[in-house]
BAPA-718883 format. One record per residue: z, y, x of N, C-alpha, C in turn; residue in one letter. Coordinates in steps of 0.001 Angstrom, whole numbers, padded with zeros to 6 digits, always signed. Example, Ala and Ser with C-alpha at 12.3 -4.5 7.8 and 13.67 -1.06 7.14 Angstrom:
BEGIN
+007800-005690+013190+007800-004500+012300+007800-003300+013200A;+007080-002250+012850+007140-001060+013670+007870+000030+012900S;
END
This chain:
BEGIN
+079645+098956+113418+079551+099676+112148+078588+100847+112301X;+077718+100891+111139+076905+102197+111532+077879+103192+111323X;+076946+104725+111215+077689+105633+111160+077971+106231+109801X;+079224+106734+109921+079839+106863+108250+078755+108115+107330X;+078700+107603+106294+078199+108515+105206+078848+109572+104976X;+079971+109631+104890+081282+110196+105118+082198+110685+105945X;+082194+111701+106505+083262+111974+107826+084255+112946+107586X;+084202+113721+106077+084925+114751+106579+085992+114949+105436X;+086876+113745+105067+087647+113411+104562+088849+113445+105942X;+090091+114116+105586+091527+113330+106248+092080+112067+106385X;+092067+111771+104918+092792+110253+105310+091896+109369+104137X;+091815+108469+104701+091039+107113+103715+092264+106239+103400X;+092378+105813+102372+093780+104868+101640+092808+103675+101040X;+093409+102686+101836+092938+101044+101474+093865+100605+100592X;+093886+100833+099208+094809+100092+098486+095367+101092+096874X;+095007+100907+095697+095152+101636+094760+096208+101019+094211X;+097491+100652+094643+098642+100126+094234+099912+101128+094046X;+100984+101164+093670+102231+102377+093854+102055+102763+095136X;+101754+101926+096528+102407+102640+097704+100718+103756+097894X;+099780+102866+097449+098430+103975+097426+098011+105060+096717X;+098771+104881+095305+098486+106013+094696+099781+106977+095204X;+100642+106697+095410+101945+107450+096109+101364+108482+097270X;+100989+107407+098282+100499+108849+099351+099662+109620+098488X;+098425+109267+097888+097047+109996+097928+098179+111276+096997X;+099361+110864+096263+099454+112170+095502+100194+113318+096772X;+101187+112557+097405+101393+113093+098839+100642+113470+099238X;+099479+113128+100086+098805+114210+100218+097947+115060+100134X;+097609+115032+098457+097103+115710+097507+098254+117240+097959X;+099464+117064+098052+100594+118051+097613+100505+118870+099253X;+100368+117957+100053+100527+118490+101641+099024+119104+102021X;+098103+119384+100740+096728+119903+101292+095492+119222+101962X;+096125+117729+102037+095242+116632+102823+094249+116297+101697X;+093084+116331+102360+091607+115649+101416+091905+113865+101393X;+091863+113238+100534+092013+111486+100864+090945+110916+099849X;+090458+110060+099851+089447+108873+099673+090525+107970+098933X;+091010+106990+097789+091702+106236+097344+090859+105412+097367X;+090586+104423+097611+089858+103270+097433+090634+101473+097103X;+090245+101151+096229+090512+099923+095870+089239+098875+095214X;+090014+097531+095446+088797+096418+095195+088433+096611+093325X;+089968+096611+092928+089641+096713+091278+088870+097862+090180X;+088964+097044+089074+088093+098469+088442+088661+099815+088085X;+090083+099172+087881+091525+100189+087953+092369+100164+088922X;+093351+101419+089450+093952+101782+090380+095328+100638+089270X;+096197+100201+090217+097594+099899+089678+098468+098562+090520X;+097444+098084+091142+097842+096569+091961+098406+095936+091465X;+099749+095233+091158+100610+094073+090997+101044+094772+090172X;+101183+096063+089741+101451+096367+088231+100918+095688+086820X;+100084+095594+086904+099238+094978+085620+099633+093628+085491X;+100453+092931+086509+100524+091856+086035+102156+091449+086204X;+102989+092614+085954+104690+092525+085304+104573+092921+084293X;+104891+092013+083297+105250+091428+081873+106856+091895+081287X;+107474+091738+082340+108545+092227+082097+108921+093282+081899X;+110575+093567+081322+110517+095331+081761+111293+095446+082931X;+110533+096739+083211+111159+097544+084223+112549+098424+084442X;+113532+098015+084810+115078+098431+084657+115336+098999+085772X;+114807+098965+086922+115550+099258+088395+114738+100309+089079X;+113537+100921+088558+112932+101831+089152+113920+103169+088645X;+114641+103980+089420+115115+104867+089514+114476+106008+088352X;+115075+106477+087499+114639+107638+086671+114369+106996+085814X;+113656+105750+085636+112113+105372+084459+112653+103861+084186X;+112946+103630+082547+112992+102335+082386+111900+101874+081441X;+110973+101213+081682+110277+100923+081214+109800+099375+080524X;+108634+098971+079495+108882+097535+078586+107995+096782+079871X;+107258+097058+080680+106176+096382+081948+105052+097478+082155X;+105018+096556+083449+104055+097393+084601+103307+098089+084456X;+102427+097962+083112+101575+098650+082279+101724+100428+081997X;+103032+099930+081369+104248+101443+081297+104516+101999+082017X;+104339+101414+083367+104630+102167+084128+103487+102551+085266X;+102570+101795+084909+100984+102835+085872+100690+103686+084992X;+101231+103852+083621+100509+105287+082788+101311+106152+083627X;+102303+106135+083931+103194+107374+084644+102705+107523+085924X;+102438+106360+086577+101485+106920+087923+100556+107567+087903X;+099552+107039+087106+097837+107556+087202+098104+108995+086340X;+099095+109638+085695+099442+110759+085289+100105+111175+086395X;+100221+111028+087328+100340+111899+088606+099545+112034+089506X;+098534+111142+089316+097076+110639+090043+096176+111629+089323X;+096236+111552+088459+095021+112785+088030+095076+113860+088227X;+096400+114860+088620+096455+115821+088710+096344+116264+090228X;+095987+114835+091016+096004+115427+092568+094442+115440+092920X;+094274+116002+094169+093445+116110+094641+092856+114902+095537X;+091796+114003+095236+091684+113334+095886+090241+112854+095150X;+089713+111904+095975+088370+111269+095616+088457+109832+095354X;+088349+109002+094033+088670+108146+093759+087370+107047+093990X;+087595+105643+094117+086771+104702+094163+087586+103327+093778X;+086944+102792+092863+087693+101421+091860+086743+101160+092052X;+086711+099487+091430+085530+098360+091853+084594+098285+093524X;+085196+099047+094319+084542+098929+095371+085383+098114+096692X;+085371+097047+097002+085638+096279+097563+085266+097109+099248X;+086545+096795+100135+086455+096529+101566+085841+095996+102205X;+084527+095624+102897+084326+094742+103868+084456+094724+104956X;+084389+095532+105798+084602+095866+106962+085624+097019+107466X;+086805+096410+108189+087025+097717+108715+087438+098264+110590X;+087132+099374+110587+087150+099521+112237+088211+100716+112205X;+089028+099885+113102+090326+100509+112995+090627+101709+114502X;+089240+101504+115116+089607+102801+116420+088673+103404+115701X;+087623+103330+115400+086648+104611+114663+087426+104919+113274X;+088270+104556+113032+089283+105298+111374+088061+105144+110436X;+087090+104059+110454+086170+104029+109198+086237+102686+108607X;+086113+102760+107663+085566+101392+106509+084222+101184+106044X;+083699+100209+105652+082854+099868+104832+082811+099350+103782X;+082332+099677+102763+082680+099105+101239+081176+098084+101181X;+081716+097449+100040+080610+096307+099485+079531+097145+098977X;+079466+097966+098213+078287+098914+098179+077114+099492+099104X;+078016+099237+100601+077083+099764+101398+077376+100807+102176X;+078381+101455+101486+078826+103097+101294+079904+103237+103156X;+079600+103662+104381+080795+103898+104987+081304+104842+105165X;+082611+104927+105174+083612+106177+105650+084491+106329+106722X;+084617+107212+107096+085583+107942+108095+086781+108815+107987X;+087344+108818+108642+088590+109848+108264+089230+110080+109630X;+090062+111415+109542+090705+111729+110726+092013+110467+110356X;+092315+109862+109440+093555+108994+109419+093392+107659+108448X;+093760+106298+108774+093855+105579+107206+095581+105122+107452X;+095264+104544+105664+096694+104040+105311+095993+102707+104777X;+096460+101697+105211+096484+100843+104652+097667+100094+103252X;+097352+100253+102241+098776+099968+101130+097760+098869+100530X;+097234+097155+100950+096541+096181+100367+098235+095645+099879X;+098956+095468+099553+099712+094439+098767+100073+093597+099712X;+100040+092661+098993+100189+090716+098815+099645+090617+097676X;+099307+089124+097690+098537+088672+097041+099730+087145+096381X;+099523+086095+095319+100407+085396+095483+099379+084264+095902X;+100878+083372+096358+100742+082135+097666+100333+081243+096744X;+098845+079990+097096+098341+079321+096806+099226+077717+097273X;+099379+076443+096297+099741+075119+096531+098522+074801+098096X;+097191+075215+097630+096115+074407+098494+096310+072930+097905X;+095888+072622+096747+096450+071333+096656+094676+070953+095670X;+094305+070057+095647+093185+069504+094931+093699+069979+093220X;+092697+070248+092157+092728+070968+090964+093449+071935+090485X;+094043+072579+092159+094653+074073+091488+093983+074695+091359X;+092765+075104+091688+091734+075983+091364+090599+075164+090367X;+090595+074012+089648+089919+073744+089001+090829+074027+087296X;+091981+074044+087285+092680+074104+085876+092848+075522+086146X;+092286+076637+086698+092472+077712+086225+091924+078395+084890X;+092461+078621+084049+092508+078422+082877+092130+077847+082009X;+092863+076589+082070+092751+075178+081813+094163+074738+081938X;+095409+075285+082114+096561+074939+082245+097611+075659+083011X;+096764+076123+083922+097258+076977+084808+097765+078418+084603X;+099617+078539+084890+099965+080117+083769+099767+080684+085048X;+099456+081913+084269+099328+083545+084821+101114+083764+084917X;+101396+084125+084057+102839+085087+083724+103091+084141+082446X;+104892+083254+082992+105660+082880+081615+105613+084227+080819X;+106360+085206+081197+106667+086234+080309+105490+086580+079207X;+104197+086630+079849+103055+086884+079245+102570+085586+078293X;+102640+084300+078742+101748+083486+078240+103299+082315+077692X;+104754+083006+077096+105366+082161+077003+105274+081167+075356X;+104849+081941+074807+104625+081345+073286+103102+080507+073414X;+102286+080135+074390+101337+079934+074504+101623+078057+074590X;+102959+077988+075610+103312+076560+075634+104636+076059+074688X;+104114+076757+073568+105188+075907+072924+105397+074544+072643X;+106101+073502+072676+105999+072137+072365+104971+071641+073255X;+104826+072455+074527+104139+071723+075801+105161+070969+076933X;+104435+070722+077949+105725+070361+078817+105218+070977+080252X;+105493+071784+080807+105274+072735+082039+106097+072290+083261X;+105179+072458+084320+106057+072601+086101+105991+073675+086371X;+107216+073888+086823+107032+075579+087604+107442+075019+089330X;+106490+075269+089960+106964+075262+091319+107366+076326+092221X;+108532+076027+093145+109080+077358+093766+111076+076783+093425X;+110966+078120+094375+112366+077643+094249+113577+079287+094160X;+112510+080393+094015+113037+081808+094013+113479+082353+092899X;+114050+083254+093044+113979+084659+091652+112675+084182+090781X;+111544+084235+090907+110158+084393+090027+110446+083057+089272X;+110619+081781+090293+109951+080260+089849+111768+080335+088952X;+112733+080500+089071+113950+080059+087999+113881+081511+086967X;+113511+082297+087387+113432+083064+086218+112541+082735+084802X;+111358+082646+085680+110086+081805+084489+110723+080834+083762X;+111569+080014+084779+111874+078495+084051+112864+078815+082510X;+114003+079480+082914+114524+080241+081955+113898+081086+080265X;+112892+081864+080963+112251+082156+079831+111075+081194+079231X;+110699+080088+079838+109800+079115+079443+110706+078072+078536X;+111544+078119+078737+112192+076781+078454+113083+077351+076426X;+112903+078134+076322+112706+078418+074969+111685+078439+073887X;+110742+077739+074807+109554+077559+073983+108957+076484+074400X;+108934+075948+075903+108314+074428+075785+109285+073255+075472X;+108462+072383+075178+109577+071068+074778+110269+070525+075943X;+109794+070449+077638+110415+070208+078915+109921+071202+079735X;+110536+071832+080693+110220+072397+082127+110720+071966+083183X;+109970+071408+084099+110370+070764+085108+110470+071848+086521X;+111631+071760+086905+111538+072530+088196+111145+071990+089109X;+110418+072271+090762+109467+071177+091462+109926+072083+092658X;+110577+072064+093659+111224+072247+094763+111436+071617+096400X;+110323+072195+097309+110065+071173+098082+111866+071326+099062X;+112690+072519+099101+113908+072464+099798+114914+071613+098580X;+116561+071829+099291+117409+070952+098477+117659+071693+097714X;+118540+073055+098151+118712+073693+097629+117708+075124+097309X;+117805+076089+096027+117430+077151+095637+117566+078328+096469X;+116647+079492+096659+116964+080305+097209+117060+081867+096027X;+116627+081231+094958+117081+082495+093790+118500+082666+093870X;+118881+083690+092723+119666+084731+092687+120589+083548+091892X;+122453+083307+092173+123307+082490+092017+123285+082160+089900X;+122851+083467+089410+123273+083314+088139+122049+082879+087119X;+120894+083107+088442+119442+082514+087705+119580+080167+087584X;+120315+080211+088781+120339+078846+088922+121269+077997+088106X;+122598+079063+087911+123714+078073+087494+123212+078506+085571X;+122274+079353+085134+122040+079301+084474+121081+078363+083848X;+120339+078259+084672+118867+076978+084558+119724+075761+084669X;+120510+075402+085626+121691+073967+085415+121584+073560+084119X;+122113+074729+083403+122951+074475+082566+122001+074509+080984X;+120506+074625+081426+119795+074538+080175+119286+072681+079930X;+119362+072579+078747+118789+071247+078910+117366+070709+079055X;+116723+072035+078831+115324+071400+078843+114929+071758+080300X;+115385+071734+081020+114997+072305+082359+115591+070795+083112X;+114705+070630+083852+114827+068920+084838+114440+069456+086249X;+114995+069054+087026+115176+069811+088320+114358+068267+089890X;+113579+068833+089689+112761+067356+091313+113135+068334+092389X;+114187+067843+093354+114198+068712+094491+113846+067894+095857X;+113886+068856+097262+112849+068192+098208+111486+067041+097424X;+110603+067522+096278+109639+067408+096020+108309+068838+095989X;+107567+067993+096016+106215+069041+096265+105376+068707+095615X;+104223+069394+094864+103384+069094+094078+101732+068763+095052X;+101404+067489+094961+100478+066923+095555+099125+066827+095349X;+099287+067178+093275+097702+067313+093088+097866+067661+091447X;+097220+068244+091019+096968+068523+089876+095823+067924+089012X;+095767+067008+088250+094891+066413+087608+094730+066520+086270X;+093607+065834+085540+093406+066274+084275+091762+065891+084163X;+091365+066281+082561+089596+066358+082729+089344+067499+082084X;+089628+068522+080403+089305+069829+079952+090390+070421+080165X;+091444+069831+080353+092814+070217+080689+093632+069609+081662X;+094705+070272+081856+095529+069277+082794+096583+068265+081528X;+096435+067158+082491+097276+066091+082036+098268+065466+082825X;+098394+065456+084234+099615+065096+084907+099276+065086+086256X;+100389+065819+087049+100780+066408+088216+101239+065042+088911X;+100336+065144+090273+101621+063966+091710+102125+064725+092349X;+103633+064075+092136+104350+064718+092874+104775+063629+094565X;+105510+064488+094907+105602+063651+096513+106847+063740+096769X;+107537+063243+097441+108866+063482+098183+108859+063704+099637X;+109465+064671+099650+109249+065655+101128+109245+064907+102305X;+110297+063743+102172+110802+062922+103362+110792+061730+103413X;+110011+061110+102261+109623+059763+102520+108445+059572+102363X;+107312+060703+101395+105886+060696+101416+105712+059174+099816X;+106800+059389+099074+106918+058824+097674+106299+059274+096817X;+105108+058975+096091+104614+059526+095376+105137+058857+093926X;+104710+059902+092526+104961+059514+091233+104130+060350+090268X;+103387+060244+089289+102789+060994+088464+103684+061471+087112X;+103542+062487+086954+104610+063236+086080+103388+063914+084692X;+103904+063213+083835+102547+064200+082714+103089+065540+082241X;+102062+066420+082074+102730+067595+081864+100943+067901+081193X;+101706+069579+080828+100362+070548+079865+100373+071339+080674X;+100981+072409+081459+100979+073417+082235+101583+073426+083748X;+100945+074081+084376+101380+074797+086014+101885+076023+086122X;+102436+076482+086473+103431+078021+087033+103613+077821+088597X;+102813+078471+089229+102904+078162+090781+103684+080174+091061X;+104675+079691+091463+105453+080687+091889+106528+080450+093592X;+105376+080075+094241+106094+080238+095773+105816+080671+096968X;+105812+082188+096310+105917+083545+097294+104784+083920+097399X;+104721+085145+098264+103488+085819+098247+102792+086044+100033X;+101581+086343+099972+101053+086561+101449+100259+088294+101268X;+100833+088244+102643+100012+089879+102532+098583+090239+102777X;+098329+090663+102270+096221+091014+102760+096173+091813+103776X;+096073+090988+105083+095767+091518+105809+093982+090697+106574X;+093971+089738+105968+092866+089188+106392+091911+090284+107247X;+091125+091567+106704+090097+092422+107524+090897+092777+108558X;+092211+093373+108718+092830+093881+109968+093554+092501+111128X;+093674+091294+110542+094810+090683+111250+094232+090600+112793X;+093120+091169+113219+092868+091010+114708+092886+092509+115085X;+093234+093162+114865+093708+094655+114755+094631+095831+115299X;+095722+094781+114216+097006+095730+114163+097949+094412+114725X;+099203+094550+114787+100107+093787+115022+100836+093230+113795X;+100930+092393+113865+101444+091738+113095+102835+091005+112975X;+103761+090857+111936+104632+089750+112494+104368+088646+112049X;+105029+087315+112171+104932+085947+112183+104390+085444+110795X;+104591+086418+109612+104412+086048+108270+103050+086725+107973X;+102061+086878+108908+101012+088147+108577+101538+089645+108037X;+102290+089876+107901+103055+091268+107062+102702+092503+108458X;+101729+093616+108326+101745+094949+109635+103390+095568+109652X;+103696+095555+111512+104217+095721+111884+104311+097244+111871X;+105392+098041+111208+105373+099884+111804+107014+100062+111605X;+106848+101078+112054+107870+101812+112483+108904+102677+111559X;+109528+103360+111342+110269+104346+110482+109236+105231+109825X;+108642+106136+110815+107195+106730+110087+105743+105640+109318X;+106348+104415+109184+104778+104030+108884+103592+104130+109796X;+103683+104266+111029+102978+104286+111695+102660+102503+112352X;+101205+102091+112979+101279+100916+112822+101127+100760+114739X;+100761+100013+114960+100354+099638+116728+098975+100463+116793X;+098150+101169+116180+097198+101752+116557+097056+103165+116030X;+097046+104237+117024+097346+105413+116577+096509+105981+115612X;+096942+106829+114322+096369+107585+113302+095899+105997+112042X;+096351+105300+112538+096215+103829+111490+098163+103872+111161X;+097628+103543+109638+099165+103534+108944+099674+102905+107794X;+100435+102385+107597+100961+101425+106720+101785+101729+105668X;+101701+101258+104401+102680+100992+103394+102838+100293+102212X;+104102+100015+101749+104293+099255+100723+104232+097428+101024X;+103896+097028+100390+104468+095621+100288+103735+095091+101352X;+102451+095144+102092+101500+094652+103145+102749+094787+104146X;+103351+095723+104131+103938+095954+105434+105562+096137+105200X;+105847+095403+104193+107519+094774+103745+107880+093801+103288X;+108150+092801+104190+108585+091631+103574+110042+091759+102987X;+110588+092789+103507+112006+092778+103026+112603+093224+101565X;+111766+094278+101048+112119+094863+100038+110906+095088+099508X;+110396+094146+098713+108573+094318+098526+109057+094858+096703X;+109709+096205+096574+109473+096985+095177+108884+098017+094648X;+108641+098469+093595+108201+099913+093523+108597+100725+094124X;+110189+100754+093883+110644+101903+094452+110293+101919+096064X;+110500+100859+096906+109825+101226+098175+108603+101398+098854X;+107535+100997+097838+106182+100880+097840+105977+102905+097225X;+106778+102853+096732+106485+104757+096912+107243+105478+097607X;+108377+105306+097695+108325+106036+099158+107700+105723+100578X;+107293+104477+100772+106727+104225+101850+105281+105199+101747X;+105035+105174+100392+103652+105973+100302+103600+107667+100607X;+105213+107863+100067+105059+109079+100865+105535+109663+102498X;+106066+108747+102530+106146+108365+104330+104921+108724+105215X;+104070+107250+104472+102892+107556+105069+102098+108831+105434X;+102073+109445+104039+101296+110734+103928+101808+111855+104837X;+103095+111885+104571+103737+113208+105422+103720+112891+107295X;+103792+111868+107521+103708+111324+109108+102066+112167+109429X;+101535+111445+108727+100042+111964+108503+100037+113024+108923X;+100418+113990+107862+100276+115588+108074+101158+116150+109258X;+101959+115748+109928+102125+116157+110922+101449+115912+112294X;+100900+114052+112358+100214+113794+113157+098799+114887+113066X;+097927+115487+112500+097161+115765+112162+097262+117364+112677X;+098511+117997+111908+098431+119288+112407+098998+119346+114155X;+099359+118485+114900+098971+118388+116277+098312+118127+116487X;+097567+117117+116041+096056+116904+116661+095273+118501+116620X;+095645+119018+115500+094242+120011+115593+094923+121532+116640X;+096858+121210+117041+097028+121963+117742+096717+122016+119446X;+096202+120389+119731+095692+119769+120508+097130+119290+121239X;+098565+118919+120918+099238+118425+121004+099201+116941+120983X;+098346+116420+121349+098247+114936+121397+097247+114595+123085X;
END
């Protein structure tokens, strides 16, 4: 990496999501200079795309995600920090504490935080990326009046994929559930509720094999897990809802990792490489919510400021 354009920033934050805008206001408050940087044109991550409302974030009930990055970025403006949207990551060097953006632009810092998300998990299956929007839903909640008197697959077998099915199934004429285990791993009252709808048809130990169609989609192969049975199922829509992966792609030769790609840290957010630091959903598979995606953000920040004011006491 050449040498940074930039050096005399504290901390650089990879990620304009709750756990990123969380520190930068952290340590906006603790006196720390920070860099926010994200790929999008707006700060908010996986906010912009809950449809739903928001009931469980502590203090704030809100109609979706939307509602609730106005309340962030109204705490974002009032901090101190140097913002960058639309500027994409390309490179990053995790013993020199610098990045490189797609612009060209590199930076340095006495510290980073990494807060990239997850991203959601792809079939990999032939015309899932060709029916993107062409059949392929974004958000039931968002796009549920869109399939009315259609007939939709939702694949997955969690909270997301029986929840959708639920709210889809009041507006399409069939929803098929598509489940490569036997049983569900959603929440007991999402399932015995979907049972019990009629337009909801349940393929279990099946997997979706290919998505076909020509301006649209017209019918899904499906497979059977354990005999390799195939059958074509016609349908109007896809809902691929089975799970998410974390972005760690620039660091995964880096930092440590566990088995699911998700960075490995500690109580402080601290990661396997010193003054490199973690938060929010990249680095929680367990509880990937707002509410912990901001405190992890202020975790981050305050670890920070202490690592920092030893460093400069030469305590390190």
């Amino acid at each position: 990496m050449n040498k940074p354009d930039q050096t005399d920033t504290d901390v650089l934050i990879i990620g304009g999501g709750p756990a990123g805008m969380s520190a930068a206001v952290w340590c906006s408050d603790l006196g720390l200079s920070s860099v926010l940087i994200d790929r999008n044109a707006a700060y908010g991550g996986q906010l912009s795309s809950i449809h739903n409302p928001i009931e469980n974030y502590i203090g704030r009930i809100v109609q979706n995600g939307s509602a609730m990055l106005e309340h962030f970025t109204a705490n974002l403006e009032r901090a101190n920090l140097e913002g960058r949207t639309g500027t994409p990551v390309t490179l990053v060097d995790m013993d020199g504490r610098a990045v490189g953006l797609e612009d060209g632009t590199r930076l340095s810092a006495d510290a980073i935080i990494v807060a990239t998300g997850v991203r959601r998990r792809e079939l990999g299956v032939p015309g899932e990326r060709t029916f993107i929007g062409k059949g392929i839903l974004v958000s039931g909640a968002k796009e549920s009046r869109s399939v009315r008197g259609s007939r939709v697959v939702i694949v997955g077998g969690g909270d997301a994929a029986l929840e959708n099915a639920l709210i889809l199934s009041k507006f399409a004429a069939k929803v098929y559930l598509v489940h490569r285990r036997s049983e569900f791993t959603a929440r007991r009252e999402f399932v015995d509720e979907a049972r019990r709808d009629r337009r909801i048809d349940f393929f279990l130990e099946t997997e979706v094999a290919e998505i076909r169609g020509d301006s649209a989609i017209r019918n899904v192969v499906l497979r059977k897990v354990h005999s390799d049975q195939k059958d074509e199922l016609s349908v109007d829509n896809v809902l691929i809802r089975i799970g998410v992966q974390p972005n760690t792609d620039l660091i995964c030769d880096q930092l440590d990792l566990d088995r699911r790609g998700y960075i490995i840290v500690n109580s402080r957010c601290e990661t396997s490489k010193q003054g490199i630091y973690a938060c929010g959903d990249v680095a929680n598979p367990i509880s990937p919510t707002i509410s912990t995606a901001a405190g992890t953000g202020s975790t981050a920040a305050k670890s920070i400021a202490e690592f920092l004011s030893k460093s400069h006491r030469g305590g390190l």
